[in-house]
PDB file of N, CA, C and O in Angstrom:
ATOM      1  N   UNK A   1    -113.330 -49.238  18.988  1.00  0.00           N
ATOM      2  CA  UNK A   1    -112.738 -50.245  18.124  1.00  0.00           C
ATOM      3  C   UNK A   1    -111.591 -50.993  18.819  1.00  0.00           C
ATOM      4  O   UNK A   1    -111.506 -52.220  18.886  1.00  0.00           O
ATOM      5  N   UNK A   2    -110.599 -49.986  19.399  1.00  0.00           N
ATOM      6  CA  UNK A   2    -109.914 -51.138  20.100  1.00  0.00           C
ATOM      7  C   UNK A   2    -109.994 -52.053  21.439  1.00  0.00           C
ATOM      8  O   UNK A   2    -109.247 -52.914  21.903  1.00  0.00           O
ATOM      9  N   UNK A   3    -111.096 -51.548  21.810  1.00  0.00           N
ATOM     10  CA  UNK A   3    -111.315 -52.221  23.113  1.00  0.00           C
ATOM     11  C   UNK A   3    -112.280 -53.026  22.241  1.00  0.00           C
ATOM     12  O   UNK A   3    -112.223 -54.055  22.915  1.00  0.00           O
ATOM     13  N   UNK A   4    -113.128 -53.337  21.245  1.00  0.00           N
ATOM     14  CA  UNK A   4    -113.520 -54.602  20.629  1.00  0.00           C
ATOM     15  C   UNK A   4    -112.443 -55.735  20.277  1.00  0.00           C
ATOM     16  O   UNK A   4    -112.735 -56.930  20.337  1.00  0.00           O
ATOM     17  N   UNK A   5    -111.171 -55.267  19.904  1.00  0.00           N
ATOM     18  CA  UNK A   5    -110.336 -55.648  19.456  1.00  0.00           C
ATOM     19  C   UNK A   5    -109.837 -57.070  21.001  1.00  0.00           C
ATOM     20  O   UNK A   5    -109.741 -58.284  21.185  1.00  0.00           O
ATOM     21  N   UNK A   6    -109.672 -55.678  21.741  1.00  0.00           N
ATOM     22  CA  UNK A   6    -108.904 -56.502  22.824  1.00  0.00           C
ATOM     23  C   UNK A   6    -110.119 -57.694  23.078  1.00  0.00           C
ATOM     24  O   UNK A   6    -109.890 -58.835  22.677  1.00  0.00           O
ATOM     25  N   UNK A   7    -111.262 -57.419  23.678  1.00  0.00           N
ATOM     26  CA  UNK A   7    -112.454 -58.410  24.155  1.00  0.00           C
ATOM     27  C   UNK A   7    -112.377 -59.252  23.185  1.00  0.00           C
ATOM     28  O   UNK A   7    -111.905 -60.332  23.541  1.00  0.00           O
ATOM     29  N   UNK A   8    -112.759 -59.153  21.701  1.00  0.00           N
ATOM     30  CA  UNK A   8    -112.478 -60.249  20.902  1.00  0.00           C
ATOM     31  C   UNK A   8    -111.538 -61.122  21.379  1.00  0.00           C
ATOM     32  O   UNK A   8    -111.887 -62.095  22.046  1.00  0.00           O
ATOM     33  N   UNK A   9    -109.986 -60.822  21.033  1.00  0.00           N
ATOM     34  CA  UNK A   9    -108.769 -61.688  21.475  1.00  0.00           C
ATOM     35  C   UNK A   9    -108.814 -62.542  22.325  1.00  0.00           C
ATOM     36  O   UNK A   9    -108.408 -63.704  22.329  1.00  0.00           O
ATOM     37  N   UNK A  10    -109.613 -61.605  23.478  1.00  0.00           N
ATOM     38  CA  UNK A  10    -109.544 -62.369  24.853  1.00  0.00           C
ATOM     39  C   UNK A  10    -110.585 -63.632  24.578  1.00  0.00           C
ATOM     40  O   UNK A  10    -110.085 -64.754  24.653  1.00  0.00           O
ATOM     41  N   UNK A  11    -111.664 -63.555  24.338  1.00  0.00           N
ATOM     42  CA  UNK A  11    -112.586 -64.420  23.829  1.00  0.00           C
ATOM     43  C   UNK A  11    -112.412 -65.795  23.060  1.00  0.00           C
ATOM     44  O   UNK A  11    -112.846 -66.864  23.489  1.00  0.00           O
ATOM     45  N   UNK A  12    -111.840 -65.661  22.074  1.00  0.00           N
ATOM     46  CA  UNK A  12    -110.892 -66.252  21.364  1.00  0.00           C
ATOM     47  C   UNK A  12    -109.860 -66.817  21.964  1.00  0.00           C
ATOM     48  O   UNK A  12    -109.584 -67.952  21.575  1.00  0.00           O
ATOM     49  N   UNK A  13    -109.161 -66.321  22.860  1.00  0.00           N
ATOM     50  CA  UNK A  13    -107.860 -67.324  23.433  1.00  0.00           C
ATOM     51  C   UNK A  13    -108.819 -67.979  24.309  1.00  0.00           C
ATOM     52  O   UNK A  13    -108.988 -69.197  24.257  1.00  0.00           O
ATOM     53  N   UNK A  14    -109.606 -67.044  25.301  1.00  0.00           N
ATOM     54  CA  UNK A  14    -110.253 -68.192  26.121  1.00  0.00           C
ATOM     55  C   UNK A  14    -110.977 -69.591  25.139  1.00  0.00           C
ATOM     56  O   UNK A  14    -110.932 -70.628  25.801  1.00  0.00           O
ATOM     57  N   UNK A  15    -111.497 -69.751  23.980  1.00  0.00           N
ATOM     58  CA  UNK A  15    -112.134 -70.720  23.565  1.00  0.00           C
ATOM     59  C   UNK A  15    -110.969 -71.849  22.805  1.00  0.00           C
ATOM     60  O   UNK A  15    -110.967 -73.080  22.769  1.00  0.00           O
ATOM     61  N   UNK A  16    -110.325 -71.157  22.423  1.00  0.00           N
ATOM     62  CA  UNK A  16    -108.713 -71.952  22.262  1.00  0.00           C
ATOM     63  C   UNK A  16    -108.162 -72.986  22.795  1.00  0.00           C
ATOM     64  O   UNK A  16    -108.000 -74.148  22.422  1.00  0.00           O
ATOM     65  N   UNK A  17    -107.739 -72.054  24.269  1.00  0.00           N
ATOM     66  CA  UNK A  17    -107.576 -73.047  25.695  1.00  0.00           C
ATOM     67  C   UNK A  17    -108.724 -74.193  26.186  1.00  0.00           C
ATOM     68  O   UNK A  17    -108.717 -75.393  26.461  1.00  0.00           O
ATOM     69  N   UNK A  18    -109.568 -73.256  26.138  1.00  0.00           N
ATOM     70  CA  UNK A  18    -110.850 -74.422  26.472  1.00  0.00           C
ATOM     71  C   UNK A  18    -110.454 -75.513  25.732  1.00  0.00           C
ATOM     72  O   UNK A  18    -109.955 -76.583  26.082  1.00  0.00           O
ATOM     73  N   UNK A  19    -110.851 -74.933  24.309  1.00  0.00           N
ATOM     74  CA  UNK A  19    -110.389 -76.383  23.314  1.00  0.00           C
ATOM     75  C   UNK A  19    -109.755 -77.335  23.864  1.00  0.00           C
ATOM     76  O   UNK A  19    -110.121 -78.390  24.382  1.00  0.00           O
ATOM     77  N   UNK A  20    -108.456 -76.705  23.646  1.00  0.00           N
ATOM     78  CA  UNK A  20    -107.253 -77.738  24.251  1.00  0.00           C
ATOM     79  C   UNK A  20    -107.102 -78.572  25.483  1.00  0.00           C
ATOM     80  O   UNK A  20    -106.428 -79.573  25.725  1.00  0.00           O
ATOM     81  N   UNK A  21    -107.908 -77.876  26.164  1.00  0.00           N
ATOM     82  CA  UNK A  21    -108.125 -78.454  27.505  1.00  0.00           C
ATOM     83  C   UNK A  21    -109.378 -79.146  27.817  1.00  0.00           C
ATOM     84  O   UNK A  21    -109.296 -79.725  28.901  1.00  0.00           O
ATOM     85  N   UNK A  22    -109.963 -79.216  27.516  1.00  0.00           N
ATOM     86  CA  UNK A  22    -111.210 -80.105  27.439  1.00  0.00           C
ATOM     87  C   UNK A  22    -111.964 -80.820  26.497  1.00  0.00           C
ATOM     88  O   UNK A  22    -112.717 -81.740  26.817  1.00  0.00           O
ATOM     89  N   UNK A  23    -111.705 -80.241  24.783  1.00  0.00           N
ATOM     90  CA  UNK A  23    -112.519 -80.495  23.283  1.00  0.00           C
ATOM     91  C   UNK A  23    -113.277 -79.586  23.362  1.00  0.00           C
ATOM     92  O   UNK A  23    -113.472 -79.221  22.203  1.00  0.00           O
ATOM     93  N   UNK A  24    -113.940 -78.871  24.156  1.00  0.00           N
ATOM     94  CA  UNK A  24    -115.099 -78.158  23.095  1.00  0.00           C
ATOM     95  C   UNK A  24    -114.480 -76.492  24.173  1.00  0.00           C
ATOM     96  O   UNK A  24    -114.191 -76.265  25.348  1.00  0.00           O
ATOM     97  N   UNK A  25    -114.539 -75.783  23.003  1.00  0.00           N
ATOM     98  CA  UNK A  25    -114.518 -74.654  22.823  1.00  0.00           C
ATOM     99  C   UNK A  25    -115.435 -73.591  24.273  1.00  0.00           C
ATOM    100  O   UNK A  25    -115.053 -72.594  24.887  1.00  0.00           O
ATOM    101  N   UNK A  26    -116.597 -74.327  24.350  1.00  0.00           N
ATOM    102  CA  UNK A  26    -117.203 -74.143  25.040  1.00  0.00           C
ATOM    103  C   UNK A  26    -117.591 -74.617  26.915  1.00  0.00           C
ATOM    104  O   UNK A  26    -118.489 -74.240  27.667  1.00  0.00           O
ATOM    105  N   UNK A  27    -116.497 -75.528  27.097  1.00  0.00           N
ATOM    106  CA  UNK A  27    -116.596 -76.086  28.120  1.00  0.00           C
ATOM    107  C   UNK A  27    -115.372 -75.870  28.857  1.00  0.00           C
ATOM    108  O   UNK A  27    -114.278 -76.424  28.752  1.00  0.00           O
ATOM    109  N   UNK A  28    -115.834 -74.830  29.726  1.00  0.00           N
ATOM    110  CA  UNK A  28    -114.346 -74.447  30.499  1.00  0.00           C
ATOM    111  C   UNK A  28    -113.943 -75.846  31.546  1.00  0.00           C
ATOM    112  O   UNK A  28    -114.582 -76.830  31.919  1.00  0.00           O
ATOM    113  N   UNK A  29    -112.322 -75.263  31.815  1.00  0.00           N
ATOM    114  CA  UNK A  29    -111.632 -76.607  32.396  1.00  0.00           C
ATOM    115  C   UNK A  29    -112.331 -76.277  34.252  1.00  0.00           C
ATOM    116  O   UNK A  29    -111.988 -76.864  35.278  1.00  0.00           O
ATOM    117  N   UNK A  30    -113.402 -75.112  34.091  1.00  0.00           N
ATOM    118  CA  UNK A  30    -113.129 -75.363  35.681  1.00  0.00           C
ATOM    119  C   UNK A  30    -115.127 -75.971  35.629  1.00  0.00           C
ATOM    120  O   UNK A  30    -115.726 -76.437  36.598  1.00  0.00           O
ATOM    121  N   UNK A  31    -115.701 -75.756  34.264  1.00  0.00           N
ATOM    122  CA  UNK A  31    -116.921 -76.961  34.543  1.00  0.00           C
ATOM    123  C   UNK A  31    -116.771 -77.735  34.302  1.00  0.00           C
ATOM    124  O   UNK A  31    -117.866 -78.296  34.312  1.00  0.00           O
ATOM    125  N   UNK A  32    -115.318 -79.052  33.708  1.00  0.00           N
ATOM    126  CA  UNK A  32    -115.276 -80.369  34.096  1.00  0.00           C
ATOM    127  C   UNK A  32    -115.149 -80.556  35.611  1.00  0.00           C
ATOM    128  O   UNK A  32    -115.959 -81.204  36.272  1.00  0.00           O
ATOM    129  N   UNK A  33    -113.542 -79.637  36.355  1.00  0.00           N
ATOM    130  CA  UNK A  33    -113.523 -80.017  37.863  1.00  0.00           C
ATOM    131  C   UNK A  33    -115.155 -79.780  38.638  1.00  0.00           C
ATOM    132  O   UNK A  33    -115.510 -80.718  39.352  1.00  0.00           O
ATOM    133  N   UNK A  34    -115.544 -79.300  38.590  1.00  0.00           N
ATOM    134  CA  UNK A  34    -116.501 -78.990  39.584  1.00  0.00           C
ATOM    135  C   UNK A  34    -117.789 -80.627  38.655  1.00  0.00           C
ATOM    136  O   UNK A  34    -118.761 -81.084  39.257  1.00  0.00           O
ATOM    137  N   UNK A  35    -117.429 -81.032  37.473  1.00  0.00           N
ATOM    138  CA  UNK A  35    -118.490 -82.479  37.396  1.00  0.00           C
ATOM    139  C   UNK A  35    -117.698 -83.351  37.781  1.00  0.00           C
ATOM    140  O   UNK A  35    -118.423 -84.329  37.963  1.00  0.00           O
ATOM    141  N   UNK A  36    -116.245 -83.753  38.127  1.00  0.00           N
ATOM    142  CA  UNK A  36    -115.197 -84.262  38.549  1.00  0.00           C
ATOM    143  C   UNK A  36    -115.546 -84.362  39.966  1.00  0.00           C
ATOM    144  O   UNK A  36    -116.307 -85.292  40.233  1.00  0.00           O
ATOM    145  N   UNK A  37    -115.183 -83.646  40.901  1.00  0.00           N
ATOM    146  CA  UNK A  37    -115.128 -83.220  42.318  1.00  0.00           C
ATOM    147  C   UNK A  37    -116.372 -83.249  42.591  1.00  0.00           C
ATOM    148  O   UNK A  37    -116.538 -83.998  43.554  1.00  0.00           O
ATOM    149  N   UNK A  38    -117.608 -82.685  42.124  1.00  0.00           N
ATOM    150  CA  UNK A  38    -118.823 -82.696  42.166  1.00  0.00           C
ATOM    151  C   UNK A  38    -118.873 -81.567  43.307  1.00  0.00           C
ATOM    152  O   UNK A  38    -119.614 -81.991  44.193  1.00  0.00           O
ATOM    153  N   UNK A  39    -118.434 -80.447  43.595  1.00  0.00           N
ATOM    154  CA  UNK A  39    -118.338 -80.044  44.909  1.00  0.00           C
ATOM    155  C   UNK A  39    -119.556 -78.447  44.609  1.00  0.00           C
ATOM    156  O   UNK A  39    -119.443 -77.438  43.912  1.00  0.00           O
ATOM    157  N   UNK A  40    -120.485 -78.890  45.420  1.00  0.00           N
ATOM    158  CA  UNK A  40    -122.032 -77.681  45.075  1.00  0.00           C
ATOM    159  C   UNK A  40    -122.203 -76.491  44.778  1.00  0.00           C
ATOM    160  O   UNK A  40    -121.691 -75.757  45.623  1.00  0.00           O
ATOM    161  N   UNK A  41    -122.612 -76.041  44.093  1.00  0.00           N
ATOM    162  CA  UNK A  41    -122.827 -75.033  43.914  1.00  0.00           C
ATOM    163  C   UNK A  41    -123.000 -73.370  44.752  1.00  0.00           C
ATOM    164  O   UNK A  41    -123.975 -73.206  45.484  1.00  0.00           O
ATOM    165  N   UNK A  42    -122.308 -72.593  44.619  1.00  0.00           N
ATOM    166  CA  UNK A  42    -121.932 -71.413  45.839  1.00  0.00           C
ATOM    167  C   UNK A  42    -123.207 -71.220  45.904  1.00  0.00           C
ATOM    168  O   UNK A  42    -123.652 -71.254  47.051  1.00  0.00           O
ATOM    169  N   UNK A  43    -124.136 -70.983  44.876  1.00  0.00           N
ATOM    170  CA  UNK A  43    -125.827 -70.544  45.118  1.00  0.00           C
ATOM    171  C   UNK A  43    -126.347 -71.390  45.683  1.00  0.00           C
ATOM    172  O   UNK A  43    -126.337 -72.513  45.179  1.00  0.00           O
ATOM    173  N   UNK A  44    -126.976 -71.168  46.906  1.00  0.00           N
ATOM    174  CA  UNK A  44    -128.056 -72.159  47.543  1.00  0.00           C
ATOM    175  C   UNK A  44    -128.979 -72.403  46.673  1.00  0.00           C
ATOM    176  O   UNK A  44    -128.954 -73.541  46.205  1.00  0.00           O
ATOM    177  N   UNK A  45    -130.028 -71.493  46.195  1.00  0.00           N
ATOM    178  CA  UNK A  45    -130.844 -72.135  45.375  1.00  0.00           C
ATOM    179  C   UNK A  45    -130.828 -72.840  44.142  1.00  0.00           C
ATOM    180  O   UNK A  45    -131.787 -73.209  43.464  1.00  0.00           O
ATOM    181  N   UNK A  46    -129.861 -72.950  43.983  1.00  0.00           N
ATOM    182  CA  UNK A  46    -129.240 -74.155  42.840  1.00  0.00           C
ATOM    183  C   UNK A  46    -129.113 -75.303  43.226  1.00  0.00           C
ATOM    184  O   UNK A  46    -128.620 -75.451  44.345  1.00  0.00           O
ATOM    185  N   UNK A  47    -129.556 -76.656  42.348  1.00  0.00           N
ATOM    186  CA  UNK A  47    -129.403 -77.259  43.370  1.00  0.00           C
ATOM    187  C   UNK A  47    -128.098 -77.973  43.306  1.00  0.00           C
ATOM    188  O   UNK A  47    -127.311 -77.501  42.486  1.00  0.00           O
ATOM    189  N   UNK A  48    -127.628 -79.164  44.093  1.00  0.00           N
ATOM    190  CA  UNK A  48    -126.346 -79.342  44.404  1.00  0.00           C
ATOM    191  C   UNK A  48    -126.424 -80.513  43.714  1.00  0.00           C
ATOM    192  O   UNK A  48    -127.441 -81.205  43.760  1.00  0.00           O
ATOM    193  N   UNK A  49    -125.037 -80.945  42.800  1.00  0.00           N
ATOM    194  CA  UNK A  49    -124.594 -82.249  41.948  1.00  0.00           C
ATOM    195  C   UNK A  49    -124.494 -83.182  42.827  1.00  0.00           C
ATOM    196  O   UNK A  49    -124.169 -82.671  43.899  1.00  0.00           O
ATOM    197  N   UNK A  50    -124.610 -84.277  42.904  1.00  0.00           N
ATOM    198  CA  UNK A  50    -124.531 -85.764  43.566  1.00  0.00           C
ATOM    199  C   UNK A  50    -123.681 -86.640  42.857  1.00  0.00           C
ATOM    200  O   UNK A  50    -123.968 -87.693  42.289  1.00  0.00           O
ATOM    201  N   UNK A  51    -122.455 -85.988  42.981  1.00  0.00           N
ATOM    202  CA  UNK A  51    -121.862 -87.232  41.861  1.00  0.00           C
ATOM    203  C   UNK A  51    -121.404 -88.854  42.975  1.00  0.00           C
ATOM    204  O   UNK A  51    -121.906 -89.207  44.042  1.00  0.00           O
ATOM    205  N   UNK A  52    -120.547 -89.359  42.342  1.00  0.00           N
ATOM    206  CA  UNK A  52    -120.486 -90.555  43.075  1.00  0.00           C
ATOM    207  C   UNK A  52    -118.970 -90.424  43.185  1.00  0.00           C
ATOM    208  O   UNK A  52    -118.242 -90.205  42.217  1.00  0.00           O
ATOM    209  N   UNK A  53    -118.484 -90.599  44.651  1.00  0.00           N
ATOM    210  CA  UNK A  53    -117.091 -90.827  44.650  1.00  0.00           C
ATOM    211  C   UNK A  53    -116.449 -91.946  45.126  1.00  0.00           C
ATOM    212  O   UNK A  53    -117.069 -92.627  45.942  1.00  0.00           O
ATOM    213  N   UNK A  54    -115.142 -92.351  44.738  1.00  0.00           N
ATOM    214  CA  UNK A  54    -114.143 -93.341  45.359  1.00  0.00           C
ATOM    215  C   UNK A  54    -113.437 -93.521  46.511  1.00  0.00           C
ATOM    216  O   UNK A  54    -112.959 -94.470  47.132  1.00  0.00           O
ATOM    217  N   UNK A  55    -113.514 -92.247  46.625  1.00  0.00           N
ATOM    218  CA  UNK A  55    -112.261 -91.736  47.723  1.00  0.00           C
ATOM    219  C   UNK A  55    -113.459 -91.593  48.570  1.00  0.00           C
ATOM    220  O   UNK A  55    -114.555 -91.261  48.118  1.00  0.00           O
ATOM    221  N   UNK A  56    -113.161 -91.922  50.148  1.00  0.00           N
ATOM    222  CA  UNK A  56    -113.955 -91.498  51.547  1.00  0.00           C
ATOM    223  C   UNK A  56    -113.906 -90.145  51.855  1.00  0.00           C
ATOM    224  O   UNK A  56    -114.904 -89.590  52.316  1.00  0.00           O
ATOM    225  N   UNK A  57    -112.704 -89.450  51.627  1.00  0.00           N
ATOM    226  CA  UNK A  57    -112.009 -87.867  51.758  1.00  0.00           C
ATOM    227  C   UNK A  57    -113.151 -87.457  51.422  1.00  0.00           C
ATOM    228  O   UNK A  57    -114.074 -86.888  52.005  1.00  0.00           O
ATOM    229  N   UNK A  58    -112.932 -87.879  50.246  1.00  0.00           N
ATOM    230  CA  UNK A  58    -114.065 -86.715  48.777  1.00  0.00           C
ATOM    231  C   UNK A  58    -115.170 -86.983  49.275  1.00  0.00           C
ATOM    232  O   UNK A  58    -115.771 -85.912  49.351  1.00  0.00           O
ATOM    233  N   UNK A  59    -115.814 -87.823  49.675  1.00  0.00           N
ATOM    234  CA  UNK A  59    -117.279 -87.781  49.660  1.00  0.00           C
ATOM    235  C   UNK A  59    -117.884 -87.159  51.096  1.00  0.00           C
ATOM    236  O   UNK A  59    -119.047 -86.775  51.217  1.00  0.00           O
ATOM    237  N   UNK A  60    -116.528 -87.123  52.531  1.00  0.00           N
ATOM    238  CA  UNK A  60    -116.703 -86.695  53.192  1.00  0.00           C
ATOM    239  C   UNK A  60    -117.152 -85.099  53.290  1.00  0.00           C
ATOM    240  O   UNK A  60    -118.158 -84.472  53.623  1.00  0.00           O
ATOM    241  N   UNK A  61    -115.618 -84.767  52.733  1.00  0.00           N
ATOM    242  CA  UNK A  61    -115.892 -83.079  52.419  1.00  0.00           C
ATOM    243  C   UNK A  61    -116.685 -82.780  51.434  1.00  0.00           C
ATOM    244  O   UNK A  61    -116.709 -81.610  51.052  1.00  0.00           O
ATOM    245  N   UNK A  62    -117.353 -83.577  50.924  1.00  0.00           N
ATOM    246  CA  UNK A  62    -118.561 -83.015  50.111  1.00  0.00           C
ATOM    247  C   UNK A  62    -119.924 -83.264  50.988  1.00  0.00           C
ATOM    248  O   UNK A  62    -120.753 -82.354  50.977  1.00  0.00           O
ATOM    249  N   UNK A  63    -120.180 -84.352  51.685  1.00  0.00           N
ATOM    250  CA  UNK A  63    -121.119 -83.627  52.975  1.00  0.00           C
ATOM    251  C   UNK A  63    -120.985 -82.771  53.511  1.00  0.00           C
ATOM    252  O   UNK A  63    -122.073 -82.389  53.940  1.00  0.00           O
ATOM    253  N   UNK A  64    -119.819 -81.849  53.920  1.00  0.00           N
ATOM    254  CA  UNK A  64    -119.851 -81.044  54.762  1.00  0.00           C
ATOM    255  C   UNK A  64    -119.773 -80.171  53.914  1.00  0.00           C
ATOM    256  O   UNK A  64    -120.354 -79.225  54.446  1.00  0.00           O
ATOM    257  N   UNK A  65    -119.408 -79.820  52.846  1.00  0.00           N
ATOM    258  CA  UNK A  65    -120.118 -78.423  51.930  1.00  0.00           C
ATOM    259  C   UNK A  65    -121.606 -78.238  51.991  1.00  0.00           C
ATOM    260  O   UNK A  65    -122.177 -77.194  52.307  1.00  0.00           O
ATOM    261  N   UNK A  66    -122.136 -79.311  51.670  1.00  0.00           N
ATOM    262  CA  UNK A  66    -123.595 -79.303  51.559  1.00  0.00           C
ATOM    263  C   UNK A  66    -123.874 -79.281  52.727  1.00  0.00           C
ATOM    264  O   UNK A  66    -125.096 -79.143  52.784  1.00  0.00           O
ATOM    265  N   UNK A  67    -123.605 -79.316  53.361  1.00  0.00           N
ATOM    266  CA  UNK A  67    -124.355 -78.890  54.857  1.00  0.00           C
ATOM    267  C   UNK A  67    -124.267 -77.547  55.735  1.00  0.00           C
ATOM    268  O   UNK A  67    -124.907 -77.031  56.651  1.00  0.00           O
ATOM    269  N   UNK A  68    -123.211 -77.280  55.020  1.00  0.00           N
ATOM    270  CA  UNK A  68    -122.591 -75.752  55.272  1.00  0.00           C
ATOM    271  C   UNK A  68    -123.684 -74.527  53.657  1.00  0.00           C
ATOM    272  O   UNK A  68    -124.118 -73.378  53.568  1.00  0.00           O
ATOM    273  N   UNK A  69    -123.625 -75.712  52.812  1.00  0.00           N
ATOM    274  CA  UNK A  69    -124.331 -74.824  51.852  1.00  0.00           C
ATOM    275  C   UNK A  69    -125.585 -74.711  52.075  1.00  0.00           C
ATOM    276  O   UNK A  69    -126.123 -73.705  51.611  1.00  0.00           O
ATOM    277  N   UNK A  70    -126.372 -75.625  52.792  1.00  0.00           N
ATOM    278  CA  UNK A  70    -127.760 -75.679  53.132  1.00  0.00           C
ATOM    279  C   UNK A  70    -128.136 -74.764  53.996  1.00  0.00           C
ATOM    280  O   UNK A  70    -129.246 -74.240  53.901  1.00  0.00           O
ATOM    281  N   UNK A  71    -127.049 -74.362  55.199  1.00  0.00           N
ATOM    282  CA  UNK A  71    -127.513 -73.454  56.031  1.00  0.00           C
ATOM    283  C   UNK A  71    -128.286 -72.423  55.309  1.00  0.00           C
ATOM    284  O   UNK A  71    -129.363 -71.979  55.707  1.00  0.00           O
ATOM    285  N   UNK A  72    -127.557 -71.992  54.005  1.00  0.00           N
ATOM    286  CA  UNK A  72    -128.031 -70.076  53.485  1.00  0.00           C
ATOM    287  C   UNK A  72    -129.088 -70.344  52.696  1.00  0.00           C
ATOM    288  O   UNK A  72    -129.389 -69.318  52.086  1.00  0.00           O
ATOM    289  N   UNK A  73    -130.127 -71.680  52.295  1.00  0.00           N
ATOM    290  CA  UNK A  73    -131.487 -71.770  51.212  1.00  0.00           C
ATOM    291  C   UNK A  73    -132.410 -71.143  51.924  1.00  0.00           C
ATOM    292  O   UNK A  73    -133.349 -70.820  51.196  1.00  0.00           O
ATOM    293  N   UNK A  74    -132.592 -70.748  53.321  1.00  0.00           N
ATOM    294  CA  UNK A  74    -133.478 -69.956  53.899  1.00  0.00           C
ATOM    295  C   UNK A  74    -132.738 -68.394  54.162  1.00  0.00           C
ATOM    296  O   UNK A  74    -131.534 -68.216  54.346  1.00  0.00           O
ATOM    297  N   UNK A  75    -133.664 -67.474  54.129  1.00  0.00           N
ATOM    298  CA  UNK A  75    -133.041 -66.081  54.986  1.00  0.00           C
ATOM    299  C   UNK A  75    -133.590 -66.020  56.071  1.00  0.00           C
ATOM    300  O   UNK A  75    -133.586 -64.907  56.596  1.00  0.00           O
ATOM    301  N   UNK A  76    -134.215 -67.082  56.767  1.00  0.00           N
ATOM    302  CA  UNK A  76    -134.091 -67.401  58.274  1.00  0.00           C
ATOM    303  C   UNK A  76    -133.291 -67.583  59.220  1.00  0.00           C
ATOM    304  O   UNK A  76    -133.088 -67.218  60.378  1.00  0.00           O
ATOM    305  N   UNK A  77    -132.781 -68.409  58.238  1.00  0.00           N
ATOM    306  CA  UNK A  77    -131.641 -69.024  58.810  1.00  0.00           C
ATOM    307  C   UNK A  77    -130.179 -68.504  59.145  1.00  0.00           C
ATOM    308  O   UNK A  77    -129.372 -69.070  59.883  1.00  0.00           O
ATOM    309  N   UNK A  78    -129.946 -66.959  58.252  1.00  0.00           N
ATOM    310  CA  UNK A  78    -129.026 -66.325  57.986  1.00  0.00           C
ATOM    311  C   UNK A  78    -128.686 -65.790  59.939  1.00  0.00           C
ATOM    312  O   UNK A  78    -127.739 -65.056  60.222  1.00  0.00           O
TER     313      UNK A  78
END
């Protein structure tokens, strides 16, 4: 019972914050940055967001994630 107690709470503040920080309850503040930044996914076999950027920086170091992330879609390649 009290370790339901605690997990509840925690649950609850996390959807709180979310709230506040984004509108929905359900949308944590770190899956806007990552549709923001667009920066790929740690799983290779996922595939990687293409967002569109402004900045040269940003779009630079986001080729070079994805190219660094592409190495690991094979275990050949490892």
């Amino acid at each position: 019972m009290p370790a339901g107690v605690v997990l509840a709470s925690g649950v609850m503040f996390t959807g709180y914050y979310a709230w506040r920080v984004t509108g929905s309850p359900f949308r944590l503040p770190y899956m806007v940055n990552r549709a923001t930044y667009g920066w790929p996914e740690n799983l290779a076999f996922l595939p990687a967001d293409t967002p569109t950027f402004r900045q040269k920086v940003l779009k630079d170091m986001y080729r070079k994630e994805v190219g660094r992330r592409d190495q690991y879609k094979s275990l050949s390649d490892i």
